[in-house]
N, C-alpha and C positions, 0 to 999 in steps of 0.2 A: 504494500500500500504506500500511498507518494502521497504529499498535499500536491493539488494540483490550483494555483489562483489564475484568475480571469475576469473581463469583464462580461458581463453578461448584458445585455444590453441596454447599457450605461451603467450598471450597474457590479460593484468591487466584489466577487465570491471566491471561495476556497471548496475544495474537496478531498476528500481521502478516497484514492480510489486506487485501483490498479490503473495505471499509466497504460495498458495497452486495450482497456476498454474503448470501446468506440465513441464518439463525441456523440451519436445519435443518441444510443440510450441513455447517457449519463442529461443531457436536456431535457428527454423526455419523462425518465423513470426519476432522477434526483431534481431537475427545477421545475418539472410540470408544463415544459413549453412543447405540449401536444398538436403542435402547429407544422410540428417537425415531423415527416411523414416518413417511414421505411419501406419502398414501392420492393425494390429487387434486392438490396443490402449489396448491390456489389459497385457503384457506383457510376451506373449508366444511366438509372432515372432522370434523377434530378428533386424527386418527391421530399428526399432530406436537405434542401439545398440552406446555407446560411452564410454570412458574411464570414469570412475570419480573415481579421485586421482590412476589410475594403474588398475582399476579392472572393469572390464564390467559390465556395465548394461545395462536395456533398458529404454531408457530416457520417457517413453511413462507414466512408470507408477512413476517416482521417480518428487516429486512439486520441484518446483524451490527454496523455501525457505532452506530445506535439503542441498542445495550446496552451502553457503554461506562461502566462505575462501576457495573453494575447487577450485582442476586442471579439466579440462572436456577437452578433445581432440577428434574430431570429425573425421568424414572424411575429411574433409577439411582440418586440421591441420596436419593430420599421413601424408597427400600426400606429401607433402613436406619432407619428410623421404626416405634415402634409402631404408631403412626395405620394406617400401611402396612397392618401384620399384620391388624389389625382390619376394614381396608377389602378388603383380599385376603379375607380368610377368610370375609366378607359375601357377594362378589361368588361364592365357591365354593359355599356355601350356597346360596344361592338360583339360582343354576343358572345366572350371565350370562356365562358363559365358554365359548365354544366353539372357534373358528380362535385368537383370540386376538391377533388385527391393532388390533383395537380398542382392547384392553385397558387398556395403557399410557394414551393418554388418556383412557380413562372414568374411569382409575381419577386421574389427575391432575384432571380436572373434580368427579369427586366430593373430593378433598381440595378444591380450591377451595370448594365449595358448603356443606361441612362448617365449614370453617375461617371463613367468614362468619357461618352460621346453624348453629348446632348440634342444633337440632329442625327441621326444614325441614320443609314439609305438603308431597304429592306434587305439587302443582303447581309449588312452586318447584325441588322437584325437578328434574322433565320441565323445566323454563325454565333451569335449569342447567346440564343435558346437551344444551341443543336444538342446541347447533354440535357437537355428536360423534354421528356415524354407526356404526351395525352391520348390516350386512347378512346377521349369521348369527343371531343371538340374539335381536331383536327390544328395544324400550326396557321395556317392561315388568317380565322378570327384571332388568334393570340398574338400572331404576327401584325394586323391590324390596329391591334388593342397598344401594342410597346408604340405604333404608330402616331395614333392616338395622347397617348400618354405624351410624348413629347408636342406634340403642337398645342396642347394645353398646358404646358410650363413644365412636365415633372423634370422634365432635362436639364432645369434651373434650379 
């Protein structure tokens, strides 16, 4: 067992864990941020997807010991964000939300992609979103929706 400290989204925490737990379960099962989703656990979904320190991963396959000093902002933490609102109300708009198993990471990749490039052409789009999967909605309204989201400000 290791203390492992971190921000959690914005927030200073510690844990005792084994170091080579996976960062998925330890959010899910120790901070309750159920927002984090486990699609395939091998890291091709995207359904675990969260910030660590500004750049996306998918927490499914990165051990808890790796983020030790590090920021990790979740779904839980972005929601409290305007960007958030902006990016949600995008995603409702154009119609990329159906089951909504998805969600949580598209919507995490699309702050990523935003937060990079704030006009992004649809290809960088789609090369954006290419590690997150949906199997109800198709990438297109999603592809839309990250569209979207930047002509309404989130890219700012």
């Amino acid at each position: 067992m290791s203390q492992i400290k971190f921000t959690l989204n914005g927030k200073s925490v510690a844990i005792d864990s084994n170091p080579l737990r996976r960062l998925l379960d330890v959010l899910r099962e120790d901070f309750k941020n159920t927002g984090v989703k486990e699609g395939c656990g091998e890291g091709e979904c995207g359904a675990c997807a969260v910030l660590l320190n500004g750049k996306l991963v998918n927490s499914c396959i990165v051990p808890v010991g790796a983020i030790d000093g590090s920021e990790i902002v979740t779904i839980e933490g972005f929601r409290k964000t305007e960007r958030f609102k902006i990016i949600s109300d995008a995603f409702a708009e154009a119609g990329a939300v159906q089951c909504g198993f998805c969600t949580p990471g598209m919507i995490m990749a699309t702050e990523a992609i935003l937060s990079q490039n704030p006009s992004p052409t649809r290809d960088e789009i789609a090369d954006g979103l290419s590690g997150n999967l949906c199997r109800c909605t198709g990438m297109n309204m999603i592809i839309e929706a990250v569209e979207l989201a930047s002509k309404n400000g989130g890219g700012k």
